[in-house]
Structure formats: C-alpha cells, structure tokens
C-alpha positions in Angstrom: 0.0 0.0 0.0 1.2 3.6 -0.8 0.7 6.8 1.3 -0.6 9.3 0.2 3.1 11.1 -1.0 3.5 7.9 -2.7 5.8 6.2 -0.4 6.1 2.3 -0.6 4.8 1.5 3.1 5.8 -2.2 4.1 2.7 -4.7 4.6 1.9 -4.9 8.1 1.3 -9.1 8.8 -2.2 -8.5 10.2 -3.4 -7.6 6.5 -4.9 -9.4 3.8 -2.0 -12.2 3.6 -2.3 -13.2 7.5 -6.1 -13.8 6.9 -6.0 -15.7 3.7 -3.3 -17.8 5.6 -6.1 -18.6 8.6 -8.7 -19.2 6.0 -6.7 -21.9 4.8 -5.7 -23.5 8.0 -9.2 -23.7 8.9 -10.6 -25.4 5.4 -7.7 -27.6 6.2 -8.6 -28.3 9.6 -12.5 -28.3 8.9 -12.0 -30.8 6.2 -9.7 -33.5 8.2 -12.0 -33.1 11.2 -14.6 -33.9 8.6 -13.2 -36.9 7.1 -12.1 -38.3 10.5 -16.0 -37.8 11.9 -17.5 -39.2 8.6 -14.9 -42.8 8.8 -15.9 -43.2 12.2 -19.7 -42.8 12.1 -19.6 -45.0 9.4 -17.8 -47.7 11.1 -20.2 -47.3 14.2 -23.4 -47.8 11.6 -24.8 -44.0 11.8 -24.9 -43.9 8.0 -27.3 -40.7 8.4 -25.4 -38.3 10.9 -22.2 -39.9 8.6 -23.6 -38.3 5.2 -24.7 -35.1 7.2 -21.3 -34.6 8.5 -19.5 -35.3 5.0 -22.1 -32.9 3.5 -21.1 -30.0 5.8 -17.9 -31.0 5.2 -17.8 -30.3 1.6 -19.5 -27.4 2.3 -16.6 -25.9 4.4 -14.1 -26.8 1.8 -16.1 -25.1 -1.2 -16.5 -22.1 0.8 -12.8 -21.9 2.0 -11.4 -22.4 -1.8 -12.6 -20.3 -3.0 -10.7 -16.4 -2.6 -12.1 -13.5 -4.7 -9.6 -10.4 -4.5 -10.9 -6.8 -5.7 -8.4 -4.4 -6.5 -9.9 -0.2 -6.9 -7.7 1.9 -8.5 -8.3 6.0 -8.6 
C-alpha cells in the first residue's frame, strides 16, 4: 500500500496475507475433522449423521477455496 506522498509503506502481517493464511488453516482443519467424523460414524453404523457430516464437510471446503480479491484503482 502507498501513502498518500506515494511512499512504498511495508505490509503490516495482520493484512490481507495473515487472513488468507487462517482461512486456509481452517478449510484444512474443517475438512480433516470432517473426514475423521464421517470414517468413524460410518464404522459405528450412523450412515445418516455420517452423510450429514461429509455434507457440511464439503460445504466448508467449497467455501474456504474459494478467494475472490478486488483491486480499486483511482
């Protein structure tokens, strides 16, 4: 980002980066938590609370790949 003299300021690591970098950790996590619930339930025989849980699961991971960026220039 650039001042408003047009000085180069340095990115500060609570910007747009650090939060892209969460958003991934968290698909990540959401989706082995996910996979893990899904085996299990299916091993114990709860084939219904199994497909729910692999449904939100997919869920997560199509919302978390998914990165849009927007750049407005003046």
């Amino acid at each position: 980002m650039t001042s408003i003299d047009r000085t180069p300021v340095p990115a500060s690591p609570q910007g747009p980066q650090l939060r892209a970098s969460l958003l991934k950790w968290l698909t990540a996590v959401t989706a082995l938590t996910a996979t893990v619930a899904t085996v299990v339930l299916f091993a114990v025989g709860n084939t219904e609370a199994a497909t729910a849980v692999a449904v939100i699961g997919a869920a997560a991971l199509g919302f978390g790949g998914i990165q849009v960026t927007i750049q407005i220039r003046r």
